[in-house]
Every structure is written in structure tokens, then in C-alpha cells.
C-alpha positions as CSV (number, residue, x, y, z in Angstrom):
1,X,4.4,-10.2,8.8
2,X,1.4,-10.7,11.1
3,X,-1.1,-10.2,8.2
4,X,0.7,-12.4,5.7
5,X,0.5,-15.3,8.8
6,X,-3.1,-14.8,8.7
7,X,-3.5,-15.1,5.5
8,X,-1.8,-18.3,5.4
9,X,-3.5,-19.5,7.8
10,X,-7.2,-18.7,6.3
11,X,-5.7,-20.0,3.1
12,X,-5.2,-23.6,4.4
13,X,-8.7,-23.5,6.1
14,X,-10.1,-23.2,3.2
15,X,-8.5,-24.9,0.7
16,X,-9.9,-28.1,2.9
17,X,-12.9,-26.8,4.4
18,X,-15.4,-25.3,1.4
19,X,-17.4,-28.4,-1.0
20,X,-19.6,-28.7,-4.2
21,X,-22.7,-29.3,-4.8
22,X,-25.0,-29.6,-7.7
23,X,-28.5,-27.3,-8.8
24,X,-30.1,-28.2,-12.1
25,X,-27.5,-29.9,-13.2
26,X,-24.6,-27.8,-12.9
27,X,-21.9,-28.0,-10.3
28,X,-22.2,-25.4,-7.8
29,X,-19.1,-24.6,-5.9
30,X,-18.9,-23.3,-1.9
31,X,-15.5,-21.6,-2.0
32,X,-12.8,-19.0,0.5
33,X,-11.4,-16.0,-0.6
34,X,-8.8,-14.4,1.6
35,X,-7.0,-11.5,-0.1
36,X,-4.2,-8.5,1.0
37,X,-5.9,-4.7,0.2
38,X,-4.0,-1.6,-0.8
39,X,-7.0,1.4,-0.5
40,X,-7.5,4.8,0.6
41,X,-10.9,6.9,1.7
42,X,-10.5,9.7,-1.0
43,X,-12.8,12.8,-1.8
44,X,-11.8,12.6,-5.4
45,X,-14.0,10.2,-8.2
46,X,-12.1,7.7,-9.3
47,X,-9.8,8.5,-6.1
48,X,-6.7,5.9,-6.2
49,X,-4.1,6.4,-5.8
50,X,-4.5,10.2,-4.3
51,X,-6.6,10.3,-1.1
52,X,-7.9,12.9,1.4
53,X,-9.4,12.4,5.2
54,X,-12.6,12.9,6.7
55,X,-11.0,15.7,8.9
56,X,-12.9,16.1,12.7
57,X,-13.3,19.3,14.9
58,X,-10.6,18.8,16.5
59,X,-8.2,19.1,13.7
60,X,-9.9,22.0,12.7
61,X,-9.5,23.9,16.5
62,X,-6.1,23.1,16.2
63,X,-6.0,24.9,12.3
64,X,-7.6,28.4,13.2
65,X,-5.0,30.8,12.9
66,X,-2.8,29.0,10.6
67,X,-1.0,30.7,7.6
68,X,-1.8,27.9,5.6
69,X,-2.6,23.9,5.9
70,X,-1.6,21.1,3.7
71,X,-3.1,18.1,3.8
72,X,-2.1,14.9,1.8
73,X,-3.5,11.1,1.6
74,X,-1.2,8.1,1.9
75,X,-1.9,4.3,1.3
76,X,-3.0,1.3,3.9
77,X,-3.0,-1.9,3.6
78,X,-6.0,-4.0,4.8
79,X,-7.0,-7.8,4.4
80,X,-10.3,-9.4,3.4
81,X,-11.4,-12.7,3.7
82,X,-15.3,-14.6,3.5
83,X,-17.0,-17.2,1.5
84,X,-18.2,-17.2,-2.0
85,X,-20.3,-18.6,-3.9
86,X,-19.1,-19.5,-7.4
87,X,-22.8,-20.9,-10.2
88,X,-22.5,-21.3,-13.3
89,X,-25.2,-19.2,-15.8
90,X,-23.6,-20.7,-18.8
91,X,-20.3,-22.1,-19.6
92,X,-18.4,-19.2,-19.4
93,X,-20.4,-17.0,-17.7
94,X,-20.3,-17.2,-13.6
95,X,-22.0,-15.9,-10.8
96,X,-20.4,-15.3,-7.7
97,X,-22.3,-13.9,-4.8
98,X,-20.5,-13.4,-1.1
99,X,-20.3,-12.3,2.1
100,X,-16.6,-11.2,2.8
101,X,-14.6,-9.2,5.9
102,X,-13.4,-6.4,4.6
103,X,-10.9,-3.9,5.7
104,X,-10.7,-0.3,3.9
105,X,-8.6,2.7,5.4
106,X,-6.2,5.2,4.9
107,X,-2.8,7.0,6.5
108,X,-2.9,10.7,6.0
109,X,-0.2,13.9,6.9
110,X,-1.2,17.6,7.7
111,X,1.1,20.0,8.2
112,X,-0.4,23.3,9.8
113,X,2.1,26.3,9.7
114,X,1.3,28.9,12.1
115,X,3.0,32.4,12.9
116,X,5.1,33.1,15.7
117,X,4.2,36.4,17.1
118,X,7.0,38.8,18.3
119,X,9.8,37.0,16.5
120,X,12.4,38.2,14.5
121,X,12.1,38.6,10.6
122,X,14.7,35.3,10.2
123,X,12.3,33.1,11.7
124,X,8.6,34.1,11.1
125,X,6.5,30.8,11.4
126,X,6.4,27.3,12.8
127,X,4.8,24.1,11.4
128,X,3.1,21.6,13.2
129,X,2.9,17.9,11.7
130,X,0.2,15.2,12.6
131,X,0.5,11.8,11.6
132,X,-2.9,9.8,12.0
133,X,-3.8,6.2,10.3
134,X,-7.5,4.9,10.0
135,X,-8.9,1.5,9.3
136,X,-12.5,0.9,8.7
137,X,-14.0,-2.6,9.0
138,X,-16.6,-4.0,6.6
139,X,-19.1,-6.4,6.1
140,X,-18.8,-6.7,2.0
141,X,-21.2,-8.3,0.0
142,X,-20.6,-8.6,-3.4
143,X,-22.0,-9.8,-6.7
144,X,-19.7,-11.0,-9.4
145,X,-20.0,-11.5,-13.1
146,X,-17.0,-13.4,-14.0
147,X,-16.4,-14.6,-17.5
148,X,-13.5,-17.4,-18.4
149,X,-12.1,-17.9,-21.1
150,X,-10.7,-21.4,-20.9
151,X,-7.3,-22.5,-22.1
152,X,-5.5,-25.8,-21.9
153,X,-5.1,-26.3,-18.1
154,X,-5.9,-22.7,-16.8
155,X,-8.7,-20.1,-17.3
156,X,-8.6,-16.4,-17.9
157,X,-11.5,-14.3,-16.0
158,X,-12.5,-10.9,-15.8
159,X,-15.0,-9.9,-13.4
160,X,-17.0,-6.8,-12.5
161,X,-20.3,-6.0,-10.5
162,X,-21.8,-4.2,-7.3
163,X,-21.1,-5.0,-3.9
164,X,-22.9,-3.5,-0.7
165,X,-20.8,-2.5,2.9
166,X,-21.9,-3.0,6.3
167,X,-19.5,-0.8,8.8
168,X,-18.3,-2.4,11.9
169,X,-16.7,0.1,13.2
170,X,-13.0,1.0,13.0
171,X,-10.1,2.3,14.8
172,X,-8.0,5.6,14.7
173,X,-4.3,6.3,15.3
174,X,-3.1,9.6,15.5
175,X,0.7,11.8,16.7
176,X,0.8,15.1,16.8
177,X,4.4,17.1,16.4
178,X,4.8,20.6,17.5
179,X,7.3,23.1,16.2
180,X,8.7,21.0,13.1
181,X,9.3,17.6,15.3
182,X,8.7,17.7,18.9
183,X,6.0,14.8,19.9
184,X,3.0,16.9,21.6
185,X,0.4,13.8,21.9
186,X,-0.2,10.4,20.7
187,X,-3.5,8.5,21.2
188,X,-6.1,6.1,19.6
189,X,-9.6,5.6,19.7
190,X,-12.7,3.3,18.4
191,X,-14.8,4.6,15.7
192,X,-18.3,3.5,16.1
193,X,-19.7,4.3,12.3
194,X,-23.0,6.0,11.9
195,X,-23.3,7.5,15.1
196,X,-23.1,10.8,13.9
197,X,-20.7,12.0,16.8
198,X,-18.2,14.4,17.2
199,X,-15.6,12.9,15.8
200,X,-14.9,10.7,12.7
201,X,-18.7,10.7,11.4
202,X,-18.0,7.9,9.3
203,X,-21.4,6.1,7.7
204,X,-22.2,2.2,8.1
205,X,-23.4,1.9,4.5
206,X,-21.0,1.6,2.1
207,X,-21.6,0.6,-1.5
208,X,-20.0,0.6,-5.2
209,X,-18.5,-1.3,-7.8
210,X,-15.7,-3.8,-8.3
211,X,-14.0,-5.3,-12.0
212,X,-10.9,-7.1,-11.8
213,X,-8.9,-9.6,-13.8
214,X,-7.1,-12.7,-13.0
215,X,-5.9,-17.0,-13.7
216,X,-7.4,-19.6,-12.4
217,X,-5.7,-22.7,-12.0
218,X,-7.4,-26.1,-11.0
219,X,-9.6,-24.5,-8.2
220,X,-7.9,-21.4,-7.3
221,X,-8.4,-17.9,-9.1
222,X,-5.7,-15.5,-8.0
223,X,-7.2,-11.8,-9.1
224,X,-6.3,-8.5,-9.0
225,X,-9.1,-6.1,-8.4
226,X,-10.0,-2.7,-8.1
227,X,-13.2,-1.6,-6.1
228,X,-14.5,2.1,-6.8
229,X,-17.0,3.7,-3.7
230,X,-19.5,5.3,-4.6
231,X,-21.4,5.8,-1.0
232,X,-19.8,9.4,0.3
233,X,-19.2,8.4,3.8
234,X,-18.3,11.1,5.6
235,X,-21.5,11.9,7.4
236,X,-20.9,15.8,8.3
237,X,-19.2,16.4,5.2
238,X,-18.6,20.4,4.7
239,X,-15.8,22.5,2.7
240,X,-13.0,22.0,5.5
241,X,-14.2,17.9,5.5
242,X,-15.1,17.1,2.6
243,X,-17.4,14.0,0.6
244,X,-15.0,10.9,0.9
245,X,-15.1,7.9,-0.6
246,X,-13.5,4.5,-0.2
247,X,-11.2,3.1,-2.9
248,X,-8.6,0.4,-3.4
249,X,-6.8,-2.6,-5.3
250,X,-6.9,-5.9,-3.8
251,X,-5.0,-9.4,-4.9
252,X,-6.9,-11.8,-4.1
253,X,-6.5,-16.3,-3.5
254,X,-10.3,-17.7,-4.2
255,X,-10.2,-21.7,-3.4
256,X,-13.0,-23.5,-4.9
């Protein structure tokens, strides 16, 4: 509910706060984007809708010894929101350059079974279960090729083209449940991107590519997009924590 709120609110900012202008003729439009973003940092190419983690030492400490381990990626939500730029190449060809906050992430679930020495035959192992949630900010700067296609009062579009990430830094969440459901910790932390610590060694360079599809109506383009990382960015990536990547969908409100 607090997300949707702020979208709202950036939503009425700038549908009265963004202008046009004119460059050689043709109408240049200043516009806002504010969008809601389903993703996951995966170490699979293409990587939604499964998704992995870049795993720390400390998860691995707590693994030595185990019979076995499974790990398994969930979904976040995130939101985004920046200014655009929307020119016109030709008539149906645009351009849109901009510089948009971006928030990628994931939610992930290991369960670490280890054996109980000394027990009886009924009852041989226990399982641990930790619960940890990461979301990684962004500084997004894409470039968009959008066609329309124009119809009577609306426009269809499809878009695609690069866009580059600048890390901010993040946060993590973590629980940790001992013996199949008794709560052993619970903490949180900062994650400062491309320090290279102990860690999450998460990079502050991000980059890939985005296509979508979408309507626009009058001045605003509701799309649905998908952006595909191709930056690993896992910075001490090895075969316990593997390359990961950042992947997503996004719907998006783009007010010109």
C-alpha cells in the first residue's frame, strides 16, 4: 500500500510538472515515468522468472557439514521513477533517452539439512531455514527506440534498447530458523555496492537491455517491459556463489 501511495503521488507531479519544446522543427517532449517492478538477481541467461542469490561467507560457515542444501529464488517488487526524454527521428520512429531511479532485488529461501549426531535411527537429521530479502537501488539510464503505430485516438508502441546502472547501494533482510522453525536470529544491513567486502560483493555497474510493448493515450504510454542484465554482478563470484544477474518485468505510466 505504501508503494502504490507513492506512485500516486509521483504520478500527479508529473502529469503537471514536465513541458515541450521544439528542435528543428519537431516537438520535443520533457516527460515522468513512474512504474511498479517485479525482478529477481538470477545466475541463469534469460533468468525470470527462476532466480538464485549472491550467497556470502557467512551462509557458507553456516553450510559446512550439511547433508545437503537447497537453495531457491523468489520475486520482489521494486518501483522506478525519473524523467524521460521522448524526440522524434521520424514520424513513427522515437527516441527516448532517461535518467530513472531504479529498484531491482530479490527474496530467496535456503534450507540447510544437517545430521544429528548420536540420535536414534527415527530421527537422523535436522533442517535449518533462512529467509533473507535484498533490494538493490539504481541509477538507470536508458535509451529507447520506440515505434508507434498510430490508430484513431491511441498509439500502439513497441520499444527496445540498452540502458546503463549506477548502484547506490542497497539493503539486506535476513531470519534465520533453527531445527525446522525455531527463530535463531533476525538482522539487516546496508549494502554498499562495489566495495568488494565481506559480504554481499555486489558491483555498482549494471548494464543490459530492455524491449517492451504498450498504448498510449493522449500523452500517457502505459507499457509493459522486460529488462534482461547482462553485467554479472556478483563481484566474488565462485561455484558456491555464483555469476548473477539482474532481471525483471516492469508496468510502467510515462506522462508526456
Amino acid at each position: 500500500m505504501k508503494k502504490i501511495s507513492i506512485l500516486f503521488l509521483l504520478a500527479m507531479i508529473f502529469q503537471t510538472s514536465f513541458s515541450q519544446m521544439s528542435i528543428g522543427g519537431r516537438a520535443v517532449y520533457i516527460g515522468g515515468k513512474v512504474g511498479v517492478n517485479v525482478s529477481t538477481v538470477s545466475n541463469n541467461l534469460p533468468g525470470f522468472p527462476l532466480g538464485s542469490f549472491g550467497i556470502h561467507k557467512k551462509a557458507k560457515e553456516e553450510a559446512e557439514g550439511a547433508i545437503r542444501s537447497e537453495i531457491s529464488g523468489r520475486l520482489k517488487t521494486g518501483l522506478q521513477a525519473g524523467i524521460i526524454l521522448d524526440f522524434p527521428a521520424t514520424d513513427r520512429l522515437h527516441v527516448q533517452p532517461g535518467i530513472i531511479f531504479f529498484q531491482y532485488g530479490c527474496k530467496m529461501k535456503a534450507e540447510i539439512s544437517k545430521p544429528i549426531p548420536d540420535t536414534d535411527p527415527v530421527k537422523r537429521e535436522t533442517t535449518d531455514v533462512m529467509k533473507a530479502s535484498v533490494t538493490l537501488n539504481y541509477i538507470q539510464i536508458p535509451l529507447v527506440f520506440q515505434y508507434k503505430k498510430e490508430r484513431v485516438r491511441s498509439a500502439r508502441l513497441i520499444q527496445a534498447g540498452p540502458y546503463i546502472g549506477i548502484g547506490l547501494g542497497g539493503k539486506m533482510k535476513e531470519k534465520y530458523f533453527e531445527n525446522g522453525g525455531d527463530l535463531k536470529y533476525t538482522g539487516g544491513w546496508q549494502i554498499p555496492m562495489g566495495s568488494n567486502n565481506e559480504l554481499y560483493d555486489y558491483s555498482n555497474v549494471d548494464y543490459g537491455v530492455t524491449a517492451g510493448f504498450g498504448w498510449q493515450f493522449r500523452s500517457v504510454q502505459a507499457m509493459l517491459n522486460y529488462n534482461f542484465g547482462l553485467k554479472n554482478i556478483n563481484m566474488n563470484y565462485s561455484a558456491y556463489s555464483p555469476r548473477v544477474y539482474n532481471s525483471g518485468v516492469a508496468i510502467t505510466l510515462t506522462f508526456l
